[in-house]
VOBA-1610 file (N, C-alpha, C; in pm, whole numbers, padded with zeros to 5 digits, always signed):
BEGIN
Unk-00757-00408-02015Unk-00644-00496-02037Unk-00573-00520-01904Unk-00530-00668-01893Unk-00467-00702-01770Unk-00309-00727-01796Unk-00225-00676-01710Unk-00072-00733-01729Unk-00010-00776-01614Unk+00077-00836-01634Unk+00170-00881-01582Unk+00271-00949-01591Unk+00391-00994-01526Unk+00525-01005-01565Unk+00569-01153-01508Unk+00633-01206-01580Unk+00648-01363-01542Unk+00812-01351-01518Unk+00861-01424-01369Unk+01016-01428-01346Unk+01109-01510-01430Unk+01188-01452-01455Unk+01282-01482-01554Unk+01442-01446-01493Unk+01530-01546-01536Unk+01665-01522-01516Unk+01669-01387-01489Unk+01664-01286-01620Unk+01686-01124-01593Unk+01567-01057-01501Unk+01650-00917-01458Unk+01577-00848-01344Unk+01460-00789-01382Unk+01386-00758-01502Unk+01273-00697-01506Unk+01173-00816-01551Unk+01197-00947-01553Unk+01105-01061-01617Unk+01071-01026-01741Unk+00986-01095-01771Unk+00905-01118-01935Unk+00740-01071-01911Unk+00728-00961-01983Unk+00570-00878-02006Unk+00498-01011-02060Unk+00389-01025-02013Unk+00272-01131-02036Unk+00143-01064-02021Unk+00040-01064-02123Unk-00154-00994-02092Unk-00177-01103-02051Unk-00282-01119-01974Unk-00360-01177-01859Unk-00518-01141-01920Unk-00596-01241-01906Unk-00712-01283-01963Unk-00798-01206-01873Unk-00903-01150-01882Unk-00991-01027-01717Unk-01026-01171-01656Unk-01053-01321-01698Unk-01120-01346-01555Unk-00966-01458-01488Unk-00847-01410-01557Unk-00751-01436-01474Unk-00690-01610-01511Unk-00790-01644-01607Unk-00717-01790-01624Unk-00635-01812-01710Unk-00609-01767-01874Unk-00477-01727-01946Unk-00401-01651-01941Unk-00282-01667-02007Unk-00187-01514-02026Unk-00145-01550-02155Unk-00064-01475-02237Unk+00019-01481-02353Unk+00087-01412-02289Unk+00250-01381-02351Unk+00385-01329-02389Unk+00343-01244-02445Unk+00395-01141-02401Unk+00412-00969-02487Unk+00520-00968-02568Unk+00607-01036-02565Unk+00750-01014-02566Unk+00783-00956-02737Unk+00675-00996-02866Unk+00718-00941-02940Unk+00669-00787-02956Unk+00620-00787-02874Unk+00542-00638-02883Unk+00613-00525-02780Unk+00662-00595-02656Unk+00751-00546-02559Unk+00797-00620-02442Unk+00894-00605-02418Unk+00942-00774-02365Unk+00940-00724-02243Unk+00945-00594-02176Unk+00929-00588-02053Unk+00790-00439-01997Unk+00799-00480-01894Unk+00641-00365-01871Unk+00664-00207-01881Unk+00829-00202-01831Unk+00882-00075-01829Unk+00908+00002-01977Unk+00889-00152-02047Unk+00968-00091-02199Unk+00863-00065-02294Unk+00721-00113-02235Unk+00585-00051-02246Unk+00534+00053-02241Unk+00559+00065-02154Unk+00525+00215-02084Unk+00609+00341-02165Unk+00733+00280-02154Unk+00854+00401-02246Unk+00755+00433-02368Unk+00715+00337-02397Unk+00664+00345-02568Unk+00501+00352-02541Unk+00385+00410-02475Unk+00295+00346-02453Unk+00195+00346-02555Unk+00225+00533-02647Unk+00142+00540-02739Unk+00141+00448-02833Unk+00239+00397-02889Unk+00256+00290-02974Unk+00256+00129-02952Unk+00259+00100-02821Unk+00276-00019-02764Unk+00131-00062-02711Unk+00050+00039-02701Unk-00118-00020-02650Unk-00186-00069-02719Unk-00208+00031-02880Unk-00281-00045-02949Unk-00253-00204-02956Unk-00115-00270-02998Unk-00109-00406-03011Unk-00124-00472-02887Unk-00071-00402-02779Unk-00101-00506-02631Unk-00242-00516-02641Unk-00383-00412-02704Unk-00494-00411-02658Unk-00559-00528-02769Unk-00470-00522-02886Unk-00542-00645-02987Unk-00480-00746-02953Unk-00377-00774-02871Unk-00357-00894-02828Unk-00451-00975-02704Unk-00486-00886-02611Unk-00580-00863-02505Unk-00720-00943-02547Unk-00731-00844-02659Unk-00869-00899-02690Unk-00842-01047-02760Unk-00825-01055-02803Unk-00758-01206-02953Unk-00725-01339-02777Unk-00673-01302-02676Unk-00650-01350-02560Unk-00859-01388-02488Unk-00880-01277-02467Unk-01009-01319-02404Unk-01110-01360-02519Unk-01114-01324-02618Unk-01197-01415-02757Unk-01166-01566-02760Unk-01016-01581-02661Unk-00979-01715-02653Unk-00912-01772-02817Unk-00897-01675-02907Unk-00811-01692-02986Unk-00648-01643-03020Unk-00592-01646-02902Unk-00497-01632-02879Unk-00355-01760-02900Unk-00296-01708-03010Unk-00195-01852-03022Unk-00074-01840-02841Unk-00044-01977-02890Unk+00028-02023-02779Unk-00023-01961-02628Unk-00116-01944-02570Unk-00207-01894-02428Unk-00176-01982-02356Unk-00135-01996-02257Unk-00125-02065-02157Unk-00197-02031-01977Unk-00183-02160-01900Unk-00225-02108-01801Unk-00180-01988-01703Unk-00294-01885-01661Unk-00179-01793-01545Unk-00202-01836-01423Unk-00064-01842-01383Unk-00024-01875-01243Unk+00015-01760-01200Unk+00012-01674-01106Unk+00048-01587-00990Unk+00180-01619-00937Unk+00201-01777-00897Unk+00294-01782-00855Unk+00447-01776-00924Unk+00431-01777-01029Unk+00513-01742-01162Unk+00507-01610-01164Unk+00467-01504-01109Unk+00493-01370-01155Unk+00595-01306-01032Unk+00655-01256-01117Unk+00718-01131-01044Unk+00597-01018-01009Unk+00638-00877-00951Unk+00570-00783-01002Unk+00580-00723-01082Unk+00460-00655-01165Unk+00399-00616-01268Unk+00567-00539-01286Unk+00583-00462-01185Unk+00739-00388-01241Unk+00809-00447-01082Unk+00926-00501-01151Unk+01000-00553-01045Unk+01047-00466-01032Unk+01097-00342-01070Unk+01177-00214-00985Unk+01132-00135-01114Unk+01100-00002-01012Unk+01058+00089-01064Unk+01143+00239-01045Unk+01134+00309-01154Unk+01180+00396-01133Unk+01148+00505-01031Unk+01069+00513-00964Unk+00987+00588-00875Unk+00845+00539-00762Unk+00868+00525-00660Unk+00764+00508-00566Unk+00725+00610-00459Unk+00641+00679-00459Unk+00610+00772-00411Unk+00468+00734-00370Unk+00467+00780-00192Unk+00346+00707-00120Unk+00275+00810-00065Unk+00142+00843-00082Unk+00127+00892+00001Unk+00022+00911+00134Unk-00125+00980+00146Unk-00177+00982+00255Unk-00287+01016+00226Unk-00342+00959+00121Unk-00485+01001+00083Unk-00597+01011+00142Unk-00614+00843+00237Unk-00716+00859+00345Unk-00666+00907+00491Unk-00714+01059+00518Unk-00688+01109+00635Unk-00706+01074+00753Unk-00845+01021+00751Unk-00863+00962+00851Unk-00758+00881+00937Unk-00649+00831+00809Unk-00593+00721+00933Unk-00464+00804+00953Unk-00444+00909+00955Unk-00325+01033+01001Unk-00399+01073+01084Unk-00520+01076+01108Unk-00542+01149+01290Unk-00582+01055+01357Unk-00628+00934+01342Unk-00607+00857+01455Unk-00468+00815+01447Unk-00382+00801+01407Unk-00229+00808+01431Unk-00186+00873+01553Unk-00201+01018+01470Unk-00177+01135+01562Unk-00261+01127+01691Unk-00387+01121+01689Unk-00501+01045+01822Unk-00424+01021+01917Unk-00401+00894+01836Unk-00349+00784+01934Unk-00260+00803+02038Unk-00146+00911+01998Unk-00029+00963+02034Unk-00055+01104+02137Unk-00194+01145+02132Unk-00247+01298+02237Unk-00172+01410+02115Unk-00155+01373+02016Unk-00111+01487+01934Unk-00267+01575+01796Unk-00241+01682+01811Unk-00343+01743+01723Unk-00287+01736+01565Unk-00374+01767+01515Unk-00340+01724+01292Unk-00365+01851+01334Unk-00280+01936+01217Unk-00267+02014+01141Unk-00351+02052+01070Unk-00464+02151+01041Unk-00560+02188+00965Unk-00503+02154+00762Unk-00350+02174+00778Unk-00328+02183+00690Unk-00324+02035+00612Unk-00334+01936+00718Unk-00301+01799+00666Unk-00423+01760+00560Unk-00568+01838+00602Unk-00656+01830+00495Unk-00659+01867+00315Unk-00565+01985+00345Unk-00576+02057+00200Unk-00448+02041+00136Unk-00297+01969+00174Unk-00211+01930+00135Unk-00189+01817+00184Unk-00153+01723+00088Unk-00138+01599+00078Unk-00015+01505+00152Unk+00034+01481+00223Unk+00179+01405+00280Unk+00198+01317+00170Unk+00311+01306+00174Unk+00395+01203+00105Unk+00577+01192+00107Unk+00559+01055+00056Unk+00691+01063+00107Unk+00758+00987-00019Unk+00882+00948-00037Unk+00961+00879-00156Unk+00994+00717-00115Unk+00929+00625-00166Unk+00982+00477-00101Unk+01066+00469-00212Unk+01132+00313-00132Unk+01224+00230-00201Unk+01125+00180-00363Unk+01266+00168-00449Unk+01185+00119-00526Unk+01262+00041-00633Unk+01366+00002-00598Unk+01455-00068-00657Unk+01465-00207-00697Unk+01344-00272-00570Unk+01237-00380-00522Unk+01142-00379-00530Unk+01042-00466-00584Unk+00937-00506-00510Unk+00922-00618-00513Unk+00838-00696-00384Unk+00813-00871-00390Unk+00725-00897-00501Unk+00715-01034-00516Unk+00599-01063-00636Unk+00491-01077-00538Unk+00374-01105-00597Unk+00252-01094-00524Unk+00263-01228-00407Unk+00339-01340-00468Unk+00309-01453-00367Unk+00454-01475-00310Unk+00558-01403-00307Unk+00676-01378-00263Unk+00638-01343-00070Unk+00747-01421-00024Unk+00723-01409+00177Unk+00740-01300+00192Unk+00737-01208+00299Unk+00793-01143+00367Unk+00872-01166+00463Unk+01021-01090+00413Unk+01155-01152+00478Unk+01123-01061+00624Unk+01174-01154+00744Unk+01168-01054+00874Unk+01270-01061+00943Unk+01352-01032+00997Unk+01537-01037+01045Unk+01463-01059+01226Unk+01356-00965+01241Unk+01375-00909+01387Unk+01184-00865+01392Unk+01194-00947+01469Unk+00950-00935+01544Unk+00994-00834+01583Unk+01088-00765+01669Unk+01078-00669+01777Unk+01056-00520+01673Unk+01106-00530+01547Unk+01093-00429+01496Unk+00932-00380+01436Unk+00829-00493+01471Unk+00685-00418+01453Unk+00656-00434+01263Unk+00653-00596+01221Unk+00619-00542+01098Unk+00470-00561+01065Unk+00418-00445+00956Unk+00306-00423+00949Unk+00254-00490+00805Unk+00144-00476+00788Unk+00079-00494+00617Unk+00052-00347+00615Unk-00015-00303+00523Unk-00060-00196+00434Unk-00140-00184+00336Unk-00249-00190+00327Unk-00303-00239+00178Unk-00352-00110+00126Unk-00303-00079-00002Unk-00378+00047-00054Unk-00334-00025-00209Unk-00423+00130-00264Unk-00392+00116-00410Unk-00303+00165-00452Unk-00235+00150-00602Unk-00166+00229-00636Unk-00184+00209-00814Unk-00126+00387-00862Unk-00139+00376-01034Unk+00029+00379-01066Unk+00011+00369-01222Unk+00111+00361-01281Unk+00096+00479-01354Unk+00192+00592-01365Unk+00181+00704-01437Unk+00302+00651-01626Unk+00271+00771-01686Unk+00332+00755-01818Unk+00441+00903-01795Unk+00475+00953-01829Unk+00532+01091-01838Unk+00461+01168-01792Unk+00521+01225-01689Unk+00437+01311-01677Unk+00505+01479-01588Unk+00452+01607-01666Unk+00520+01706-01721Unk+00504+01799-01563Unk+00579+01873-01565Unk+00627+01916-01419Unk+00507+02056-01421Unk+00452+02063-01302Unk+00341+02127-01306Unk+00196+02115-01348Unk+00155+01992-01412Unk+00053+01969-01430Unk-00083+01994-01285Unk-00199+02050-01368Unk-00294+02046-01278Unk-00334+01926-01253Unk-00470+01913-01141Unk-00505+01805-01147Unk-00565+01682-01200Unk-00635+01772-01297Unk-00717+01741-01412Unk-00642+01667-01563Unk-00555+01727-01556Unk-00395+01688-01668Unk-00351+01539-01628Unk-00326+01563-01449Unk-00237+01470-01424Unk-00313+01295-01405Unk-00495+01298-01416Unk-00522+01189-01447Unk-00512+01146-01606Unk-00456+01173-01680Unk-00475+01188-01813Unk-00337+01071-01822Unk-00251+01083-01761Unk-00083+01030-01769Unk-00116+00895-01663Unk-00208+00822-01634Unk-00280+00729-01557Unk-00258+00637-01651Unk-00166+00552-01660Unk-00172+00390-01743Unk-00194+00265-01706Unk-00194+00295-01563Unk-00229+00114-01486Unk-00268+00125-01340Unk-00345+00064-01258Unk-00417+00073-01166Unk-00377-00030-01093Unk-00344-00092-01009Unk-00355-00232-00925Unk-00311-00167-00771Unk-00275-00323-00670Unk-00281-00290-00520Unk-00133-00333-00487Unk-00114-00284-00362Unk-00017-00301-00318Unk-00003-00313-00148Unk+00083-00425-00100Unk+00105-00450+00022Unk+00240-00373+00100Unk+00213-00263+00136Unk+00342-00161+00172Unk+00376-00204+00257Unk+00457-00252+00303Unk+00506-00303+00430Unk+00617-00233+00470Unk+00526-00205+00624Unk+00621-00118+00751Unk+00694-00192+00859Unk+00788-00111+00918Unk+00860-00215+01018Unk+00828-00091+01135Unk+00699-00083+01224Unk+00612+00009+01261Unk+00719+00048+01414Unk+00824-00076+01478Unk+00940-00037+01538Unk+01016+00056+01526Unk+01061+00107+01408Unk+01180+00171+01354Unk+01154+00288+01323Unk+01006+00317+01282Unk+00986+00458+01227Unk+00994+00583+01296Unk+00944+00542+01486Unk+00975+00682+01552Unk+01079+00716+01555Unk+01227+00662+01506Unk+01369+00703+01546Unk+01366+00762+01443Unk+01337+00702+01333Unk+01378+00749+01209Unk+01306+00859+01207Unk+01177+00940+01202Unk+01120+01026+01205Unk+01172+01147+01297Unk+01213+01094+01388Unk+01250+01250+01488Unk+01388+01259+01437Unk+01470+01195+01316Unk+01591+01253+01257Unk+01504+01374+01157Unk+01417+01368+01106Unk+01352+01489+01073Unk+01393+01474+00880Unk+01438+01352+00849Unk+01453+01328+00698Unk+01358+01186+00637Unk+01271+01101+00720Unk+01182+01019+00681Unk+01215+00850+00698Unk+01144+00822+00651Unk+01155+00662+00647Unk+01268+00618+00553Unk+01329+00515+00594Unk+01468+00457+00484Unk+01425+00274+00595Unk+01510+00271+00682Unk+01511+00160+00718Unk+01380+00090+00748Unk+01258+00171+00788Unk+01145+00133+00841Unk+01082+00069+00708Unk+01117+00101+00573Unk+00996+00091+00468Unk+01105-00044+00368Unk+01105-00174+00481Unk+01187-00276+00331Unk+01077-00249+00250Unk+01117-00396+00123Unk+01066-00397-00017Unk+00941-00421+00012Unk+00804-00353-00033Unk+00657-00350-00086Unk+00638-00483-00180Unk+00550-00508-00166Unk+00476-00630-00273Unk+00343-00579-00353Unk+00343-00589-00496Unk+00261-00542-00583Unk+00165-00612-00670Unk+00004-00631-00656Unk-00074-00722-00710Unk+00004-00779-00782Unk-00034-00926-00854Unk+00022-00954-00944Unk-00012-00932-01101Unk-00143-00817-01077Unk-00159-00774-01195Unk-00214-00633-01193Unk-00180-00580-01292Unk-00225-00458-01335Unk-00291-00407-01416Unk-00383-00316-01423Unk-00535-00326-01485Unk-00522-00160-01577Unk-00561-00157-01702Unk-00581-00026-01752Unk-00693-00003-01723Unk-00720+00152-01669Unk-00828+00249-01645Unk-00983+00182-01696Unk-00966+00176-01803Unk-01055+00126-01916Unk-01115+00022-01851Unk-01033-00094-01818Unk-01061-00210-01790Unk-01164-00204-01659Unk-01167-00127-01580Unk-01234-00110-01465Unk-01369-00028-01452Unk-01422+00032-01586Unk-01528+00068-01597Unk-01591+00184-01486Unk-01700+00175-01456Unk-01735+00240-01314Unk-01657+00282-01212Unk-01611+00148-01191Unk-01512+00075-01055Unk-01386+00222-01081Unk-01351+00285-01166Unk-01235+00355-01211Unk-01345+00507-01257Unk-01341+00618-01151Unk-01388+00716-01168Unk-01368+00846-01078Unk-01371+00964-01135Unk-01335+01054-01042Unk-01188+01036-00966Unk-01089+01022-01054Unk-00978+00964-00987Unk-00927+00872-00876Unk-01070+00785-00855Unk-01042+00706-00741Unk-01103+00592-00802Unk-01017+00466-00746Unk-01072+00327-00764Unk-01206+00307-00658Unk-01319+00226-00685Unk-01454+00203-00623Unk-01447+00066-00586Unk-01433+00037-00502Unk-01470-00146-00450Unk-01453-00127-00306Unk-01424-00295-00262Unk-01407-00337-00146Unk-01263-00363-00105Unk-01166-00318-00078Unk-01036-00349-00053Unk-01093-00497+00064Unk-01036-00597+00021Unk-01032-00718+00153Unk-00911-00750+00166Unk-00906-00724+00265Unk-00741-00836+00374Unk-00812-00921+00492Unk-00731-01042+00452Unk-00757-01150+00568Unk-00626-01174+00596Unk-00654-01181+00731Unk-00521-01197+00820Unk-00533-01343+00889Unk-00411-01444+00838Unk-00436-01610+00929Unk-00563-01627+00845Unk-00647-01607+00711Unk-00734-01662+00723Unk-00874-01626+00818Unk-00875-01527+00874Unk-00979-01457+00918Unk-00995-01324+00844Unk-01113-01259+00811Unk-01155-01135+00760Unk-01102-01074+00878Unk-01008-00930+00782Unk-00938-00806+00864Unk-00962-00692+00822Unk-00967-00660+00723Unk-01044-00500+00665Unk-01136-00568+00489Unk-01223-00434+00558Unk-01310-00444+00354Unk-01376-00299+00383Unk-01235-00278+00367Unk-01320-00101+00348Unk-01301-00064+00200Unk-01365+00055+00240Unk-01433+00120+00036Unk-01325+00186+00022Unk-01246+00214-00056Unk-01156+00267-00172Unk-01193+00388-00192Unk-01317+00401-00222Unk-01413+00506-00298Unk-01438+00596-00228Unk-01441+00564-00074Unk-01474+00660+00040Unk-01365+00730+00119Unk-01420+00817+00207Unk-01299+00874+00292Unk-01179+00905+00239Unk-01133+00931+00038Unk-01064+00926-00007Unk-01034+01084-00016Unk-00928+01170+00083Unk-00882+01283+00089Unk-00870+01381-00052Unk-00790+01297-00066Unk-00743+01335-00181Unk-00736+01233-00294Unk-00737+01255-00436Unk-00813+01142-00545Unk-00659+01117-00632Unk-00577+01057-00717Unk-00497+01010-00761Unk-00454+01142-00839Unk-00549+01262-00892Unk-00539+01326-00942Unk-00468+01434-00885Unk-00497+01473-00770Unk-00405+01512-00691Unk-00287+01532-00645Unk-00273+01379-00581Unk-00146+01308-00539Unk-00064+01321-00639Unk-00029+01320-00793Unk+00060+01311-00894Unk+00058+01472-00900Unk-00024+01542-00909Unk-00041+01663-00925Unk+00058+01759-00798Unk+00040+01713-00705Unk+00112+01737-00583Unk+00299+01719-00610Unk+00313+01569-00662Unk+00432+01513-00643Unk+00503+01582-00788Unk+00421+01640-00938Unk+00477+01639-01024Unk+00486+01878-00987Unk+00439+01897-00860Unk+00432+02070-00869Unk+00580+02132-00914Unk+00692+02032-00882Unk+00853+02071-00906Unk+00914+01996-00978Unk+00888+01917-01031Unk+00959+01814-01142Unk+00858+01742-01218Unk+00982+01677-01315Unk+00842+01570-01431Unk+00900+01471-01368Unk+00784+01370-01395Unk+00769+01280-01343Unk+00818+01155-01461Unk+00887+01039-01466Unk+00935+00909-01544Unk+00822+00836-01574Unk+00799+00773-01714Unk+00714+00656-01719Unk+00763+00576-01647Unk+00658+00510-01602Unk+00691+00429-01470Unk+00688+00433-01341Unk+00655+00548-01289Unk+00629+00582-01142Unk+00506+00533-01107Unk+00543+00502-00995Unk+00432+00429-00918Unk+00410+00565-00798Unk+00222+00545-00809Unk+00232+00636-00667Unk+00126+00589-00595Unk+00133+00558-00434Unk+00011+00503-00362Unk-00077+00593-00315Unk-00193+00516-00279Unk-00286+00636-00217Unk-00230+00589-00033Unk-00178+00553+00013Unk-00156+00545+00148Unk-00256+00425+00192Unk-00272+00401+00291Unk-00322+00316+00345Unk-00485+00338+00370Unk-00582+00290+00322Unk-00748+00290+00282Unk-00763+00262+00429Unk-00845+00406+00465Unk-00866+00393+00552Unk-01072+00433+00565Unk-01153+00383+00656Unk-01314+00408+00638Unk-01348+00480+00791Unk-01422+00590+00814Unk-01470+00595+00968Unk-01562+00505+00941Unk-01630+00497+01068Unk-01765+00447+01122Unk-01906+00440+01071Unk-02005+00434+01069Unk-02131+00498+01021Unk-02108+00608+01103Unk-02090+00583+01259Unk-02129+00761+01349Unk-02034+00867+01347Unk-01932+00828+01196Unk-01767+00918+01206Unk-01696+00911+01334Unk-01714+00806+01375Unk-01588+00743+01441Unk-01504+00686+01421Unk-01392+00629+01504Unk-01310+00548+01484Unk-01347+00409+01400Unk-01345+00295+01298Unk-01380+00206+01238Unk-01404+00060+01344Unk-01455-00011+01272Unk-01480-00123+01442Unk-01427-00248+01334Unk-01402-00326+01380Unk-01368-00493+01349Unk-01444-00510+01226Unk-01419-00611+01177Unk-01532-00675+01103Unk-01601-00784+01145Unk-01558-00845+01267Unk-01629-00934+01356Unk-01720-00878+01431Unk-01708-00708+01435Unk-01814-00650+01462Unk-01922-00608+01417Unk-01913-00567+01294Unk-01990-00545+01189Unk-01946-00400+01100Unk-01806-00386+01155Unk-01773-00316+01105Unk-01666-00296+00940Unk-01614-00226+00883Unk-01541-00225+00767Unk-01391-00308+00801Unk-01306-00315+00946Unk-01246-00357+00967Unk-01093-00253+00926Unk-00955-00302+00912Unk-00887-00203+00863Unk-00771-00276+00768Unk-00718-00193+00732Unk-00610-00203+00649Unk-00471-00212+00656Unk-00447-00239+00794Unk-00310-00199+00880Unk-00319-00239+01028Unk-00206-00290+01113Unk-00259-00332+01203Unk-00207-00217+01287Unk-00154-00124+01273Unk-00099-00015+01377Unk-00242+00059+01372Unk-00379+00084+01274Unk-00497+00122+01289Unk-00551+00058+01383Unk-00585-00067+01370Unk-00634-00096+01516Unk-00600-00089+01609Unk-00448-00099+01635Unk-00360-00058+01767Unk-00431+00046+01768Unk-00409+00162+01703Unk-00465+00314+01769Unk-00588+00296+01851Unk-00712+00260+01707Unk-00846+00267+01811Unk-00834+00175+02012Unk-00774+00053+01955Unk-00783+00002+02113Unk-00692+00114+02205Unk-00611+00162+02139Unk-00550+00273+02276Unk-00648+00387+02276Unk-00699+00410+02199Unk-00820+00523+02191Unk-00929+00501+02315Unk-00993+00364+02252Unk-01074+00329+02343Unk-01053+00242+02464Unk-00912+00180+02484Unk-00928+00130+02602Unk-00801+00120+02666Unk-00741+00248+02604Unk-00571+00304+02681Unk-00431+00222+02610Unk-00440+00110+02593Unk-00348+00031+02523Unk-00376-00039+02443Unk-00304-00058+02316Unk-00328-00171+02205Unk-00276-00329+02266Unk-00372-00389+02205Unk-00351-00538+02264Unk-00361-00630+02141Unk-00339-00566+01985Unk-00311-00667+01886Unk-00187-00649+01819Unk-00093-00810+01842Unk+00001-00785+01765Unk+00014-00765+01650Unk+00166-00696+01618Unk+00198-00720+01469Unk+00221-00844+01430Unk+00326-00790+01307Unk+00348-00967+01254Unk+00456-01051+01295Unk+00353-01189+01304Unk+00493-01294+01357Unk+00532-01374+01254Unk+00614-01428+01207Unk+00685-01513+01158Unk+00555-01658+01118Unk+00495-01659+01049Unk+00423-01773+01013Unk+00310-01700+00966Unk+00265-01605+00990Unk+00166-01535+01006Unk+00113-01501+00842Unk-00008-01526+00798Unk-00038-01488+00695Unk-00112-01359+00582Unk-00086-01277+00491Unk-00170-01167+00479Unk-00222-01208+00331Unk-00360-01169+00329Unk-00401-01197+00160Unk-00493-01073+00113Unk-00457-00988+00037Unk-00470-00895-00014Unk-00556-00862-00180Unk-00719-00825-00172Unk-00743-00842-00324Unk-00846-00804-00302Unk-00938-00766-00413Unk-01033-00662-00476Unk-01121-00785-00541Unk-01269-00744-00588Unk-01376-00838-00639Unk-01435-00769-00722Unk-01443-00884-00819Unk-01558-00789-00931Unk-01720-00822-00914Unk-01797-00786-00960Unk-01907-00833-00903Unk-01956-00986-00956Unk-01858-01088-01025Unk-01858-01198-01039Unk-01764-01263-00937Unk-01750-01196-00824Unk-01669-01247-00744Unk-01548-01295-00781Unk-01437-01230-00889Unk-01314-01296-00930Unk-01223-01163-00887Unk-01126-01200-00832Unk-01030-01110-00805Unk-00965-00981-00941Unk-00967-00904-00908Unk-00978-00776-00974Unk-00825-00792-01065Unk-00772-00783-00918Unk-00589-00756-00963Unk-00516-00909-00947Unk-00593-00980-00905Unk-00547-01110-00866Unk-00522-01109-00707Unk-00424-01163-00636Unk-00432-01146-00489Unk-00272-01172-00449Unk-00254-01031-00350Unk-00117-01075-00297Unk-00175-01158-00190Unk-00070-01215-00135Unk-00098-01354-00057Unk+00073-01411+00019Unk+00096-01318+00150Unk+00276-01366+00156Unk+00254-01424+00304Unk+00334-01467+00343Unk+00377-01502+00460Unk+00508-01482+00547Unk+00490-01439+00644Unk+00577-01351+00722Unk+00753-01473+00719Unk+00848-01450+00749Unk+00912-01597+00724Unk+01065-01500+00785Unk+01153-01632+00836Unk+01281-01535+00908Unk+01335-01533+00802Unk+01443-01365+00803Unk+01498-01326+00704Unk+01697-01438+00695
//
């Protein structure tokens, strides 16, 4: 089952199912008028979202209309919880690399994370507001799930069980701001404005294969301006698996229906476990542009690709093997705030 949320006067929009190959939607609204108020209720609220789902792709769905993307908010325009964290390691030591600093043995077997904003998020085809270039803003593309309740201490095994929705997300950093903020020794606040969230969201189910071992399986693609910029695997180099990460974040508290938690930024080595190469090279390409900054200071002392400017475009989305976008596609453009 696919969802998503159409903008409306009020702040959480109107819950709408979405057809899998993305060309109808119907209104949830008698079943649950918003995604959050879904989730509150999920045991009781799936079965009918899932016979509506189906009655939708049978194409017997009353009143169906076309889906537009650009009509959606995100799936949850504010969430009660965003919690990010650092699944693919790889791109925490070329970070650290980059900088002549050593990782922590421990960064392997405990997970980083941190608490974002979440009061916001853009819709999938919503700009990115920018006040100031000098502050370094970045893309981010990773995944992220939607948890249900979930009970304080759960193992790892438990905590994929409380897994209700799957889609991607464009985290956006302001890659300027974060060393100040970091050597205050309490985290990101100003560096991390509002994130942008597919414009749809996918149950477990719905993803078959693609959804296993607590990790999503595909091709993450970002094109940047319209040129290929990363298509790395999801599936790979994945530290730590979703099962984890909630497992980690829920070791001292329960967790709200409705929390969102990322896997960090998808990151792939090399074939020779190196650093990742272009995709004009023939390589997976990346997911972030402060990753490639690293490798060029790696390999040739200084980074020489900018961040983002003001016009500048990012498009963000997943493929099924009919070539139709998974989650649909964020797609913003950088723009003065």
């Amino acid at each position: 089952m696919k969802l998503a949320t159409l903008k409306t006067s009020g702040r959480d929009g109107r819950l709408i199912v979405v057809s899998r190959d993305l060309k109808l939607a119907v209104t949830a609204s008698e079943i649950a008028p918003t995604l959050q108020s879904a989730l509150d209720d999920w045991e009781h609220k799936l079965p009918k979202l899932t016979q509506l789902s189906t009655a939708l792709n049978l194409r017997r769905a009353a009143d169906a209309f076309a889906f537009d993307p650009k009509r959606c908010a995100s799936p949850l325009p504010r969430a009660y919880q965003f919690a990010d964290g650092s699944a693919y390691v790889n791109h925490v030591e070329l970070v650290r690399k980059a900088r002549g600093a050593e990782m922590p043995e421990s960064f392997w077997t405990d997970p980083l994370m941190y608490q974002g904003g979440s009061d916001e998020f853009l819709g999938a085809r919503d700009s990115i507001p920018l006040a100031d270039e000098a502050w370094g803003c970045d893309l981010e593309a990773e995944v992220v799930v939607v948890t249900g309740d979930v009970p304080r201490g759960v193992s790892r095994e438990e905590a994929l069980e409380h897994i209700r929705l799957i889609g991607l997300v464009n985290d956006v950093s302001l890659r300027g701001l974060i060393p100040a903020e970091l050597a205050k020794g309490f985290g990101f606040v100003q560096s991390k404005p509002a994130s942008a969230l597919s414009p749809v969201f996918v149950t477990p189910d719905e993803l078959g294969e693609r959804w296993r071992d607590g990790k999503l399986h595909g091709t993450l693609m970002v094109d940047l301006n319209g040129e290929p910029f990363g298509r790395a695997e999801t599936g790979e180099d994945m530290t730590f698996d979703f099962g984890k990460l909630i497992a980690h974040l829920a070791k001292t508290r329960n967790l709200g229906a409705g929390s969102i938690i990322g896997s960090g930024t998808v990151s792939n080595r090399d074939a020779d476990g190196g650093p990742g190469r272009p995709v004009a090279r023939g390589g997976r390409g990346y997911s972030c542009l402060a990753e490639v900054r690293m490798v060029e200071t790696i390999l040739d002392g200084a980074a020489a690709t900018p961040f983002l400017k003001r016009g500048d475009t990012v498009r963000i989305w997943m493929e099924d093997k009919q070539g139709r976008a998974i989650f649909g596609a964020i797609e913003q453009t950088v723009v003065a705030s």
